[in-house]
N, CA, C and O atoms as a DFTB+ gen file, in Angstrom:
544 C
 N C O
     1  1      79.273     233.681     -81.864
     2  2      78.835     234.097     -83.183
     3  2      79.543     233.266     -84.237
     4  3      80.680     232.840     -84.034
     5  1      78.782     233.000     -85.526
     6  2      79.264     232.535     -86.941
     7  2      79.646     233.519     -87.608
     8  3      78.830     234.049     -88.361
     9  1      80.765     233.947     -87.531
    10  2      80.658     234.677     -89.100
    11  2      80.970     233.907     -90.068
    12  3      81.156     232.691     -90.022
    13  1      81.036     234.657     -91.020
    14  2      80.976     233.985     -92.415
    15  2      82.208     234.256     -92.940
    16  3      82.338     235.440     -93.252
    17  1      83.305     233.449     -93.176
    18  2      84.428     234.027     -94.250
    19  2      84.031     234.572     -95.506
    20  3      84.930     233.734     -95.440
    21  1      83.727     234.975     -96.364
    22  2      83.798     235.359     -97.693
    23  2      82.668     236.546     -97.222
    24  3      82.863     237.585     -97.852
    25  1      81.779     236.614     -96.470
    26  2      80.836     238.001     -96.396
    27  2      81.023     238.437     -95.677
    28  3      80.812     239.624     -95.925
    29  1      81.546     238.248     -94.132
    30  2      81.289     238.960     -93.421
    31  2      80.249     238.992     -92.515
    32  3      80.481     239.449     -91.396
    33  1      79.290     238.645     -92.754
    34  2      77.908     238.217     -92.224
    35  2      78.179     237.220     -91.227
    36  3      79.108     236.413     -91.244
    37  1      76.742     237.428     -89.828
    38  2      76.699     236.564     -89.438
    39  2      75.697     235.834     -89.403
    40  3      74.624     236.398     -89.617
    41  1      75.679     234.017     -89.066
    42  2      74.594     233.517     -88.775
    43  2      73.769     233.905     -87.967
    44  3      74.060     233.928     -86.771
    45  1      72.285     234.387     -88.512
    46  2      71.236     234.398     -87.341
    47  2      70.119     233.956     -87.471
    48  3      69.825     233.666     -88.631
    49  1      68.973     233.701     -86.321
    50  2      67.592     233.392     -86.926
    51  2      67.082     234.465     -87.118
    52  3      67.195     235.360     -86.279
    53  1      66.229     234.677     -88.551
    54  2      65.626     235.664     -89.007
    55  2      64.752     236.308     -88.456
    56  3      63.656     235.835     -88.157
    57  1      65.068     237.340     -88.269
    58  2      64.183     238.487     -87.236
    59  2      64.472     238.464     -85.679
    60  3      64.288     239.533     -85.098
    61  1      64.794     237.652     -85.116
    62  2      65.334     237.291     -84.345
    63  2      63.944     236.177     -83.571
    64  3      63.915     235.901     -82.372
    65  1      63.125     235.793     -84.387
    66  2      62.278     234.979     -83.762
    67  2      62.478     233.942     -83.186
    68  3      63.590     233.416     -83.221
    69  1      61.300     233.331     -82.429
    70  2      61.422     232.355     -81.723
    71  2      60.943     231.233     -82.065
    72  3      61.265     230.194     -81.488
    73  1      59.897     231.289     -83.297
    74  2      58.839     230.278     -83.478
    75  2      59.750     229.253     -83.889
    76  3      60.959     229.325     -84.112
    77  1      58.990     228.323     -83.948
    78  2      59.770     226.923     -84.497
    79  2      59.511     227.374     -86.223
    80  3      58.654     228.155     -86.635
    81  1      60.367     226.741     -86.908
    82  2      60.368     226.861     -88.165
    83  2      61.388     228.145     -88.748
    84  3      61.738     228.285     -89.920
    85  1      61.706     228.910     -87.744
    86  2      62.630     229.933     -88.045
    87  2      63.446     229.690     -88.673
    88  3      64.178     228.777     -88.290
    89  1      63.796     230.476     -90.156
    90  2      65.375     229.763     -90.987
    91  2      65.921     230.824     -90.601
    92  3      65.543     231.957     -90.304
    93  1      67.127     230.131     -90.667
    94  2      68.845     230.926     -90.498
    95  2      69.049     231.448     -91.680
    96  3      68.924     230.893     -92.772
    97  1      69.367     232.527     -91.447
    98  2      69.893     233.829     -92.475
    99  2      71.212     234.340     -92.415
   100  3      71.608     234.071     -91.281
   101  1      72.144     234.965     -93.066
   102  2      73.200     235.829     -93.119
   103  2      72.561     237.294     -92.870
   104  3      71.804     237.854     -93.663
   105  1      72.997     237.821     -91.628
   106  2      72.907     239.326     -91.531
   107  2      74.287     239.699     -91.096
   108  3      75.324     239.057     -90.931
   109  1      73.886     241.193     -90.942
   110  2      75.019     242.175     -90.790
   111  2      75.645     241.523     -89.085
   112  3      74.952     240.953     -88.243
   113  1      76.548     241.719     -89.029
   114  2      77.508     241.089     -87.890
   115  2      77.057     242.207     -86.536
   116  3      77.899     243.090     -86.374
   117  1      75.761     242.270     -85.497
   118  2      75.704     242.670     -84.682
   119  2      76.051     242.581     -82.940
   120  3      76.080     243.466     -82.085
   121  1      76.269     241.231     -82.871
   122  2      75.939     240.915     -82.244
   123  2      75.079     240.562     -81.046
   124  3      75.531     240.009     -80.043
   125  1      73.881     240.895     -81.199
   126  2      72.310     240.552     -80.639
   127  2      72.317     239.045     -80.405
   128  3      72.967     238.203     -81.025
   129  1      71.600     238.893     -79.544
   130  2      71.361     237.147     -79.235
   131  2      70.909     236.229     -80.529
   132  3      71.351     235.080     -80.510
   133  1      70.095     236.590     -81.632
   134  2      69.804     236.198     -82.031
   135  2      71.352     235.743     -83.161
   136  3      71.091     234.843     -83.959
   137  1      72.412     236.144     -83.215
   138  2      73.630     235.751     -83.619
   139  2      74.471     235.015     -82.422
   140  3      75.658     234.764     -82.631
   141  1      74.060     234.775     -81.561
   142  2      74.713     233.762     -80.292
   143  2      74.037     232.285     -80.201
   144  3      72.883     232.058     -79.836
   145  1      75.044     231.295     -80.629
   146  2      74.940     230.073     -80.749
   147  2      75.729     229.457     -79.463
   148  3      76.829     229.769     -79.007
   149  1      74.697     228.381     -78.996
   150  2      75.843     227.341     -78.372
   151  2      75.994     226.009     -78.606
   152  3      75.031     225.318     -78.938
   153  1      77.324     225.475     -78.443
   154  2      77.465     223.664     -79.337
   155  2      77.570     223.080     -78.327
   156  3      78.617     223.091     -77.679
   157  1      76.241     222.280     -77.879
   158  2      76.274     221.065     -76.823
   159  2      76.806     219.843     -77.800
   160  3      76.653     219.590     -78.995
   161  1      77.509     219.208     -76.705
   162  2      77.681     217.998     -77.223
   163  2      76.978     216.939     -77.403
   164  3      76.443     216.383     -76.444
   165  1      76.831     216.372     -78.958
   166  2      75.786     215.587     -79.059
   167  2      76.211     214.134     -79.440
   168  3      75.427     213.391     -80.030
   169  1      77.828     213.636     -78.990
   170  2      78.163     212.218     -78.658
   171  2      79.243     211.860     -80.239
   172  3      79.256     212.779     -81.058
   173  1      79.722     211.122     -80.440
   174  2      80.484     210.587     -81.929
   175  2      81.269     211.359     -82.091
   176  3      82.129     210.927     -82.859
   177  1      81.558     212.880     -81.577
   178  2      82.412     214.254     -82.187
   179  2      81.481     214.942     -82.713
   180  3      81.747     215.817     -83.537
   181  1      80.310     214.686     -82.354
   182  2      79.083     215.695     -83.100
   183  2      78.625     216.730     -82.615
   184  3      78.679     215.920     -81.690
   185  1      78.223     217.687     -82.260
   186  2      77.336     219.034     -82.016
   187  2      75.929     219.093     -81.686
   188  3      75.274     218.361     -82.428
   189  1      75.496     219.484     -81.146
   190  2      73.760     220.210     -81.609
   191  2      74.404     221.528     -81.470
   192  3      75.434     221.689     -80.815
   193  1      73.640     222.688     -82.239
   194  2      73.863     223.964     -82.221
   195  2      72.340     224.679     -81.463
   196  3      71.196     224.363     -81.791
   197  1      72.644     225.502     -80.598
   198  2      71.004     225.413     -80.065
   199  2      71.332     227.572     -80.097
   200  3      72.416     228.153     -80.054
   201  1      70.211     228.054     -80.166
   202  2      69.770     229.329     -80.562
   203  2      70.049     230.094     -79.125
   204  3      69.469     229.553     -78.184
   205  1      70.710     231.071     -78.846
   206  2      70.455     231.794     -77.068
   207  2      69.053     232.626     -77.486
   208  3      68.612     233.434     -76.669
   209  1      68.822     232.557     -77.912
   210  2      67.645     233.617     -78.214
   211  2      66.473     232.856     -78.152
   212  3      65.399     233.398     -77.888
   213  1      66.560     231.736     -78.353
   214  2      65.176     231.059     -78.127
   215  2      65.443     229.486     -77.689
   216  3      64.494     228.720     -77.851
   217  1      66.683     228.949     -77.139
   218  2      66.825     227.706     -76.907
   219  2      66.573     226.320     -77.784
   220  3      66.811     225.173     -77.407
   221  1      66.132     226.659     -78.811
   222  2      65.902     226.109     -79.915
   223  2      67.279     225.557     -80.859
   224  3      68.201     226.370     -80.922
   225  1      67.431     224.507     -81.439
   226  2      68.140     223.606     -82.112
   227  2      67.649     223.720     -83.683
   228  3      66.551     223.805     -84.233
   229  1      69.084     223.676     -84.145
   230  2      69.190     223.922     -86.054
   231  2      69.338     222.526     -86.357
   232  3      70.084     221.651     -85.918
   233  1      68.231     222.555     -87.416
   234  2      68.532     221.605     -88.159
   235  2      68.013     221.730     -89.903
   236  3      67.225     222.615     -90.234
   237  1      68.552     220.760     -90.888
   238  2      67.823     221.168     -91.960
   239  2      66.484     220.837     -92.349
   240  3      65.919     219.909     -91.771
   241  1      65.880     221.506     -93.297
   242  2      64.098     221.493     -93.608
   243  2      63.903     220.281     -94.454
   244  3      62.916     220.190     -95.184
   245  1      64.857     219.298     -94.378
   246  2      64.245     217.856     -94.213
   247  2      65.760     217.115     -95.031
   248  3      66.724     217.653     -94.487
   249  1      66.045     216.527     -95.657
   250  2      67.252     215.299     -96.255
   251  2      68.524     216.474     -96.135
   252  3      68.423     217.461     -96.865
   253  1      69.394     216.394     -95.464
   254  2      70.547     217.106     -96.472
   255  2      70.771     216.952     -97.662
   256  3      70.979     215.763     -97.903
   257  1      70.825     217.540     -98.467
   258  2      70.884     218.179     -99.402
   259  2      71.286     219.736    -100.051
   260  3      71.233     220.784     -99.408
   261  1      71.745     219.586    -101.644
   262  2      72.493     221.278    -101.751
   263  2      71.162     221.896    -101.624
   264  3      70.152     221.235    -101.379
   265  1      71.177     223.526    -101.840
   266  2      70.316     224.070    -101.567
   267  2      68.947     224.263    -100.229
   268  3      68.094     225.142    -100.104
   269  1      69.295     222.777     -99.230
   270  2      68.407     222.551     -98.242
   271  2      68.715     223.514     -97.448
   272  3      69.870     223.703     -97.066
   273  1      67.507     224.388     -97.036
   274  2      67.441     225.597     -95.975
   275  2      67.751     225.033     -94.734
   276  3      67.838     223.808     -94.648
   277  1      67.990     225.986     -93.439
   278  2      68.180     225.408     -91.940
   279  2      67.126     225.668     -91.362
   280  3      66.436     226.371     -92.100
   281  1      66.520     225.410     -90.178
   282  2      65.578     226.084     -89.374
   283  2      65.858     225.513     -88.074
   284  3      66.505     224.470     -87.974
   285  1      65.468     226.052     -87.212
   286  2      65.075     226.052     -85.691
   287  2      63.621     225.120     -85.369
   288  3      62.426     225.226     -85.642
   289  1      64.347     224.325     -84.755
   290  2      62.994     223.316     -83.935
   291  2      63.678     223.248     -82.524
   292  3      64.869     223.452     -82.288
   293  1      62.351     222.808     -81.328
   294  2      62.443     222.220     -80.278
   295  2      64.039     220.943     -80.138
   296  3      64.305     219.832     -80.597
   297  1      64.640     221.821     -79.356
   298  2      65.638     220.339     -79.378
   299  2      65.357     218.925     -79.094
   300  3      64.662     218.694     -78.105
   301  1      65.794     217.921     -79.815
   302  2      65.277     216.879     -79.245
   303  2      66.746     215.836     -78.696
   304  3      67.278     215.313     -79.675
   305  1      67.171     215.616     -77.867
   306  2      68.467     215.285     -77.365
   307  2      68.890     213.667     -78.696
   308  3      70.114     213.612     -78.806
   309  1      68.387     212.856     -79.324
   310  2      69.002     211.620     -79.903
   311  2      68.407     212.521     -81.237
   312  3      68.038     211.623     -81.994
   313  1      68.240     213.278     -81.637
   314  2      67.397     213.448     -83.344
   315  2      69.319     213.384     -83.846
   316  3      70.338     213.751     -83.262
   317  1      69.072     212.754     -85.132
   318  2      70.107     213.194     -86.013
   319  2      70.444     214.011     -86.960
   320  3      71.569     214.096     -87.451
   321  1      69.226     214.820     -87.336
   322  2      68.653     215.534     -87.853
   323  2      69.198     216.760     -86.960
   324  3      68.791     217.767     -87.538
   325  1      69.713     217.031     -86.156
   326  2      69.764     218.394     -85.173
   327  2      71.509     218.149     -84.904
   328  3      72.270     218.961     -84.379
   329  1      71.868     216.735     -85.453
   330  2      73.702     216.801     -85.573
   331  2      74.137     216.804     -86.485
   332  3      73.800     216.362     -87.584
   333  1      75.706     217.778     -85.804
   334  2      76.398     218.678     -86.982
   335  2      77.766     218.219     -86.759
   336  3      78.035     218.057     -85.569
   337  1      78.775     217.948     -87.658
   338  2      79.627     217.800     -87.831
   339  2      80.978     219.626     -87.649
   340  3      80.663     220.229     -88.675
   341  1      81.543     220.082     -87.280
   342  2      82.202     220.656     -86.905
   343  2      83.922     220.188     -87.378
   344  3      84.533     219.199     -86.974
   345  1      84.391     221.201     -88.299
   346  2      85.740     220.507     -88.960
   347  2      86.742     221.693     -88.634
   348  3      86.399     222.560     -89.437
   349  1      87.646     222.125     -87.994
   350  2      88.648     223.395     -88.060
   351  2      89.630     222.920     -88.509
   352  3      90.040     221.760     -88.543
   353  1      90.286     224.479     -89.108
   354  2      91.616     223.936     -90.179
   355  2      92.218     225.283     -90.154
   356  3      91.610     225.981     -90.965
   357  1      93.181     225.959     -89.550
   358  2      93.415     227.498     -89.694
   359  2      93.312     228.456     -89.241
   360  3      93.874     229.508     -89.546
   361  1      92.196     228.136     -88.023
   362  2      91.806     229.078     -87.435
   363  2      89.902     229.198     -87.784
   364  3      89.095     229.845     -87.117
   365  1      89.653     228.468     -88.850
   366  2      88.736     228.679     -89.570
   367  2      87.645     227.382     -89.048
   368  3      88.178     226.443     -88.456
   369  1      85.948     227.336     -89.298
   370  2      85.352     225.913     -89.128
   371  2      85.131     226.214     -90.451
   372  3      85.416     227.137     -91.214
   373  1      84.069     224.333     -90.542
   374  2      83.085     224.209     -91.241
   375  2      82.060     223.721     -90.636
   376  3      82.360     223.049     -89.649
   377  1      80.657     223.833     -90.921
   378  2      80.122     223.299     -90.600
   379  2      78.977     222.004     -91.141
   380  3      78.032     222.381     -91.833
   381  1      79.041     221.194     -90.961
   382  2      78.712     220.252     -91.829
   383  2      77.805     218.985     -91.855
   384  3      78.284     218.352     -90.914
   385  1      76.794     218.228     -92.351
   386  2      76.095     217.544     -91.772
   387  2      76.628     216.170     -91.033
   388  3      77.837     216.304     -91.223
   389  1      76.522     215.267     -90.506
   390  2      77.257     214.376     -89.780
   391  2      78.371     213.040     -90.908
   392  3      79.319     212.302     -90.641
   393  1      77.793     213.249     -91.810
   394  2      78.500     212.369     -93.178
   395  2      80.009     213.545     -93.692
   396  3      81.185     213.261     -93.921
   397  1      79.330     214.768     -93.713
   398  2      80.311     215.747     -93.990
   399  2      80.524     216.276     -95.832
   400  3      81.396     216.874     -96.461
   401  1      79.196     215.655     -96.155
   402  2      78.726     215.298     -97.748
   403  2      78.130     217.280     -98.205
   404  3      78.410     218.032     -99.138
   405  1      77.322     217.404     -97.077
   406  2      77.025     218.868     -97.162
   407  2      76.959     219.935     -95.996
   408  3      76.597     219.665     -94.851
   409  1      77.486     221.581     -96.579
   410  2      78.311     222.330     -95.607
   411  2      77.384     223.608     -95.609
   412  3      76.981     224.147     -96.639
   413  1      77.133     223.972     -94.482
   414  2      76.460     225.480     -94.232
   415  2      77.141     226.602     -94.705
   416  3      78.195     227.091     -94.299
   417  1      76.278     227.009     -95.772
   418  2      77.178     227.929     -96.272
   419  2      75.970     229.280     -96.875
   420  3      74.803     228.957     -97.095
   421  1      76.509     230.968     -97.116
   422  2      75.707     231.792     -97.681
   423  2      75.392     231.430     -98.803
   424  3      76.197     231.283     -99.724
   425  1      73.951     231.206     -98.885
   426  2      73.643     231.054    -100.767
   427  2      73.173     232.549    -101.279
   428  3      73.153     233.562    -100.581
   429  1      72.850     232.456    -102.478
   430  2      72.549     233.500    -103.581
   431  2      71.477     233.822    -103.200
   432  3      71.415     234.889    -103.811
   433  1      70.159     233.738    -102.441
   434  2      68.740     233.441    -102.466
   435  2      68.619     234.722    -101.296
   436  3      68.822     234.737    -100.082
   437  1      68.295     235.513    -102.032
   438  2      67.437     236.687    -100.652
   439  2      66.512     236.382    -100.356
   440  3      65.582     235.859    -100.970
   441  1      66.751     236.902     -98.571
   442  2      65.249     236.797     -98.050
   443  2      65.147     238.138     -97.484
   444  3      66.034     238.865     -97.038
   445  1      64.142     238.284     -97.570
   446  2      63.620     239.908     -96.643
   447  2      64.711     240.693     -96.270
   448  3      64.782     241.079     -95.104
   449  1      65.736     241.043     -97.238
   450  2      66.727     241.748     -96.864
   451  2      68.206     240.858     -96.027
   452  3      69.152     241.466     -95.527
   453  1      68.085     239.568     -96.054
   454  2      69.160     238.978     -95.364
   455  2      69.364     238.287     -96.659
   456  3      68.803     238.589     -97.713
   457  1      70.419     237.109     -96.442
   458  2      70.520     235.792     -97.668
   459  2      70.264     234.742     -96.696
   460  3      70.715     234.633     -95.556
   461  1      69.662     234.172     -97.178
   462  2      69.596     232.621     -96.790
   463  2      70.462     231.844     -96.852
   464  3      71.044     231.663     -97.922
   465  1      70.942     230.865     -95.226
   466  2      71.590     230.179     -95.073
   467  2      71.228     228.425     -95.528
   468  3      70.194     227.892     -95.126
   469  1      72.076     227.803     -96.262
   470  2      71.873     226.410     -96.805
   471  2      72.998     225.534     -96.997
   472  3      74.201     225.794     -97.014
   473  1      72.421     224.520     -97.128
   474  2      73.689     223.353     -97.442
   475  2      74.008     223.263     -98.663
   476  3      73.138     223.273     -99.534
   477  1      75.362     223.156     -98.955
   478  2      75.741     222.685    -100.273
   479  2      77.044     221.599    -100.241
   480  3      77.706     221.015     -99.383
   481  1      77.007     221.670    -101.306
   482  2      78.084     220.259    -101.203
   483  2      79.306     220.613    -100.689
   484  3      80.005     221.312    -101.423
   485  1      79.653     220.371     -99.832
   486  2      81.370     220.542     -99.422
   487  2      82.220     220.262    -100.332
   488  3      82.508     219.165    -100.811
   489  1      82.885     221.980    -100.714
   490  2      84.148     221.678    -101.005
   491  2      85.020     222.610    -100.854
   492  3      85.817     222.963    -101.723
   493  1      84.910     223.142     -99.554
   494  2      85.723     224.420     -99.575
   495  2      85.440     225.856     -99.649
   496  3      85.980     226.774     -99.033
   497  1      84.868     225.873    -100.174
   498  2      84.676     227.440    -100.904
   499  2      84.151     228.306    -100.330
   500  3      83.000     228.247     -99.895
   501  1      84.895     229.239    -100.235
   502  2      84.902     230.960     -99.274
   503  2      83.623     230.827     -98.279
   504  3      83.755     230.823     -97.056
   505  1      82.311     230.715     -98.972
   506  2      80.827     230.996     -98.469
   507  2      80.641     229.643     -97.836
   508  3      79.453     229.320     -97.801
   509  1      81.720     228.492     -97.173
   510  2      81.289     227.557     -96.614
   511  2      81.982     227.345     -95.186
   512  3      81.783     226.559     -94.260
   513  1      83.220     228.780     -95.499
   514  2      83.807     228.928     -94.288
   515  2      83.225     230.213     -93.224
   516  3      82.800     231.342     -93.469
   517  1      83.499     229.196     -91.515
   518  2      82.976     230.136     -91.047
   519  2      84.160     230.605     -89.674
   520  3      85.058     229.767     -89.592
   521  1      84.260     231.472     -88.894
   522  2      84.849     231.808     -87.669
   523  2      83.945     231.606     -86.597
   524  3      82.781     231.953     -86.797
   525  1      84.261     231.086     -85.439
   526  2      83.303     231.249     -84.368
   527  2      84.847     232.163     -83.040
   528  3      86.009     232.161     -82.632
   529  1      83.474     232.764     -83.006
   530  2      84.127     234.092     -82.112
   531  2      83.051     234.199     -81.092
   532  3      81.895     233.915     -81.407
   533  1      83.423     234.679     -79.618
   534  2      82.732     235.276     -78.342
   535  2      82.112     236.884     -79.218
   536  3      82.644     237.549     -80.106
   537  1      80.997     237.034     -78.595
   538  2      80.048     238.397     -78.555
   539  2      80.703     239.155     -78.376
   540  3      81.530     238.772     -77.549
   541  1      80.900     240.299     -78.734
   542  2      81.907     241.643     -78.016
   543  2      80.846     242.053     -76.982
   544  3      81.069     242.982     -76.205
């Protein structure tokens, strides 16, 4: 699981779907599959993050960029687009696109009762830190 430093929340795909296009949301910290991530290694010190709930790979809904939403696609093993940069400091990650320019973090933007997860510019700040912890 992701939680979120500053909410509490964890990363999940919304609703717990499977379809491709699924964005990542902040919900309540359950632990259901759909909050169980795993980080294959994707070569340089990089990541893919892929979904247990649907085997599916995060990536963003097109340039990194602030405000750019995440979603779930088909993994594709060389996309760069599906690698993530991974930074710990404390006990704490970040997570971040492969430049390290922008960081997954809770934004302001409700969705159907969750917040929407997005990139913003790295610099720290509470809603960009996350914990990764085993499922209870």
């Amino acid at each position: 699981m992701l939680g979120n430093g500053s909410s509490g929340m964890a990363a999940e795909l919304w609703g717990g779907r499977t379809a491709d296009g699924t964005v990542l949301v902040a919900g309540r910290s359950n632990g259901y599959a759909q909050q169980q991530w795993y980080f294959d290694d994707a070569g340089n010190g990089l990541v893919r993050i892929r979904s247990a709930v649907s085997g599916k790979c995060l990536q963003p809904g097109g340039a990194p960029a602030a405000g750019m939403w995440i979603a779930q696609q088909p993994c594709a093993g060389g996309s760069a687009a599906q690698q993530w940069k991974i930074s710990s400091r404390d006990g704490a990650v970040t997570v971040s696109d492969p430049s390290g320019g922008f960081a997954l973090a809770v934004s302001n933007r409700p969705y159907y009762g969750d917040w929407l997860l997005e990139l913003q510019r790295a610099d720290g700040r509470p809603a960009q830190v996350w914990t990764a912890r085993k499922a209870a």
